[in-house]
N, C-alpha and C positions, 0 to 999 in steps of 0.2 A: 568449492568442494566437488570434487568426483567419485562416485560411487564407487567402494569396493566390492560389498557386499550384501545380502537381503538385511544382514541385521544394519545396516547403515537405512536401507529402504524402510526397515518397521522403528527408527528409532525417528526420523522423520516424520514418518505418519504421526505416529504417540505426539508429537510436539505441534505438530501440523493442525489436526483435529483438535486440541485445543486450543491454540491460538483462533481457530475458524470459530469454537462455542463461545468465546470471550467475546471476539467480537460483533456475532450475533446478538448475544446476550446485553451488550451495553447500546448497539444501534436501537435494540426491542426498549430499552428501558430507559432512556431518552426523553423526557418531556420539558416544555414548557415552565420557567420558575428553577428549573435543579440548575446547581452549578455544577461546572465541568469537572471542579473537584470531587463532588459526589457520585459525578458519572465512573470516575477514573475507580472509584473505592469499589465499584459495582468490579471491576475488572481484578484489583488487587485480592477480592475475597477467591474469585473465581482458580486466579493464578498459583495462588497460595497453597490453596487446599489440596491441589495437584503435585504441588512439592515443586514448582515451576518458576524460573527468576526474571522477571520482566527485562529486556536485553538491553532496551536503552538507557537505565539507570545502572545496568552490569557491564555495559559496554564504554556506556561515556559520561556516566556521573549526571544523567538525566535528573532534572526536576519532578519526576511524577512515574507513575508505572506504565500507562498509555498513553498515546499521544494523540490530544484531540485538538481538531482544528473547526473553526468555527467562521464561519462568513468568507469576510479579508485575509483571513489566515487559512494558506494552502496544506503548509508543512507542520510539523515538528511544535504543535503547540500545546503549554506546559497547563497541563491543568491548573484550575484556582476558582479564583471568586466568581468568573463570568458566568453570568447568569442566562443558559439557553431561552431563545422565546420564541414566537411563535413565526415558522416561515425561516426560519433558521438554513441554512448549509450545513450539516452537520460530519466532520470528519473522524473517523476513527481507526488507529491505526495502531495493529498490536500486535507484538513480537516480544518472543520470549524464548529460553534456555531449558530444557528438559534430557535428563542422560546424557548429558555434552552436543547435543542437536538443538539446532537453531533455527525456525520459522517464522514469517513475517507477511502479515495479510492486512488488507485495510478496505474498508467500506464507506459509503457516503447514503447520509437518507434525508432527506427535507422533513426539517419537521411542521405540523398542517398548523394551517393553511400554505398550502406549498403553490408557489407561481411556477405556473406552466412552463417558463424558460428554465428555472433551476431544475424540474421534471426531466428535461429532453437533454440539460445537460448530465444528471447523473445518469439517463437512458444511454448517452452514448459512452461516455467514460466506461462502461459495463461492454457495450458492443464494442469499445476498442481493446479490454482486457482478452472479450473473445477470439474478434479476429486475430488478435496478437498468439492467443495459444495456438490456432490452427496455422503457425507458420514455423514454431517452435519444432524445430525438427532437426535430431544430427545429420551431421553435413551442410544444413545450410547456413548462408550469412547470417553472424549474426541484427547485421544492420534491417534484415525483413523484418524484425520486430518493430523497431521507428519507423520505418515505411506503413503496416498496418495500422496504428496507433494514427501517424498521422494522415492519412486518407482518410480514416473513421474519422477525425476532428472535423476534416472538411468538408466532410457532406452534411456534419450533423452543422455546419457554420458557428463550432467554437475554434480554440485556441490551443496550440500545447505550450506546457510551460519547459521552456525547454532548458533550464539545468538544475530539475529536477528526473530522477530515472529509474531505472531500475537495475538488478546489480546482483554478482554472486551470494550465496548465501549457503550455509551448510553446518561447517565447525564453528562458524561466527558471523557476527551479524551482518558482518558486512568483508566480503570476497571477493577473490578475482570471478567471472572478470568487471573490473570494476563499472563504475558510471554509464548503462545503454541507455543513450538517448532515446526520448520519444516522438524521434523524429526520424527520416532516413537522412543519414549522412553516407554518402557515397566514396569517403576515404579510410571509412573503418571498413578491415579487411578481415577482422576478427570473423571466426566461424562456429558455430555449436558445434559441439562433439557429444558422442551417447555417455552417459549417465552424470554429466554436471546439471550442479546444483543452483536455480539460478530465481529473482522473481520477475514477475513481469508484472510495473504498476502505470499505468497509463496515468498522468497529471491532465486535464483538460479546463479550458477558464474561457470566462466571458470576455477578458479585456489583455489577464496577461500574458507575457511570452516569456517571462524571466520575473524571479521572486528576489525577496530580499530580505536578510537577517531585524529581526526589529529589536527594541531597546533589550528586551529579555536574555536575548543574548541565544536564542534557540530556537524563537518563530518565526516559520518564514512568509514575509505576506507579501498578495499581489497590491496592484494600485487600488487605490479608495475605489470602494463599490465593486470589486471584482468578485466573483465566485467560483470558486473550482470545483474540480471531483476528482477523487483517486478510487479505482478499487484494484485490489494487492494480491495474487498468490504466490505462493513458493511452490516451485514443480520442478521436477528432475525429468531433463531434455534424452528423450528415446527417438529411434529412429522412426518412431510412430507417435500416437499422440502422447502427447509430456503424463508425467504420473504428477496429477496436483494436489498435494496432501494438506490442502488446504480449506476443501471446499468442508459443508457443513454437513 
């Protein structure tokens, strides 16, 4: 999506800021003993009430309203019985439909007793979402976004998962331009332009470099014992800093 107008800018936000409070609200209410399915119900009263239709269930006939990921599982994991505990990876990723706009943000929190390695990795998945915004800028490559993302991987000495990415977004959940790596690939020639509509989610893991669909048919997990982190916003690329209508 590229911007035509402010009411395309204020119907964003409207959709944006809630998606940001959903997934604030289910990372805060996260504990030890709840299953992921009760997590997810925290998100569908939230979404509801707003008059708001969860995009993965409107988009591809999703199993659940949010998509929580839990340890081994990076991506796309379908709520249910699993029971969070303590010391957890915990993923959450939530997108949703409001006035014909469409926003998509995700967060990661260790739940405590949280070891220090999962700490530094969701620390830097967060300073690669950073650095990746302050490069976000019309005119430039788009490929500076995987260049930042992955420098941040390797100072902090994790991994990117690299086909996983991030991706247009606007009239629907998912947009040109399609699939940006979180990597630098130096043959995409692709370039930002002022007012598309884009996210930028940095994937970063302890072991993998590539995920994979599992029996469910929608989650995607790295190798046994892996952990990752994503955090997510949707922002519209200005010639100056992005407008991110996602934050809280």
């Amino acid at each position: 999506m590229t911007i035509d107008s402010q009411s395309d800018i204020d119907g964003l936000r409207r959709v944006g800021r809630l998606v940001a409070q959903v997934r604030e609200a289910m990372l805060a209410a996260a504990r030890p003993g709840m299953t992921t399915a009760e997590l997810d119900r925290v998100g569908e009263r939230l979404l509801a009430d707003q008059g708001a239709q969860p995009a993965p269930r409107l988009t591809y006939g999703f199993p659940g309203i949010t998509c929580i990921s839990v340890n081994e599982e990076a991506a796309h994991g379908v709520p249910g019985e699993r029971v969070l505990a303590a010391g957890d990876v915990l993923n959450v990723d939530v997108s949703a439909e409001l006035g014909g706009y469409f926003a998509d943000t995700g967060g990661t929190r260790v739940l405590p007793e949280a070891a220090p390695r999962d700490l530094r990795l969701c620390h830097a998945a967060r300073s690669a979402l950073d650095n990746a915004l302050k490069v976000a800028r019309a005119g430039q490559p788009l490929n500076l976004i995987g260049a930042a993302i992955e420098q941040t991987a390797r100072r902090f000495g994790f991994r990117v998962i690299e086909n996983l990415g991030s991706h247009g977004v606007g009239r629907a959940l998912h947009e040109e331009p399609e699939h940006i790596p979180g990597y630098y690939d130096p043959q995409d020639t692709r370039r930002l332009h002022d007012g598309m509509v884009i996210t930028i989610e940095p994937f970063l893991s302890t072991r993998s470099r590539r995920v994979e669909e599992g029996d469910d048919g929608w989650t995607l997990l790295g190798t046994p014992g892996n952990r990752s982190a994503q955090y997510e916003h949707t922002l519209i690329v200005t010639r100056g800093e992005p407008i991110v209508v996602t934050l809280h």
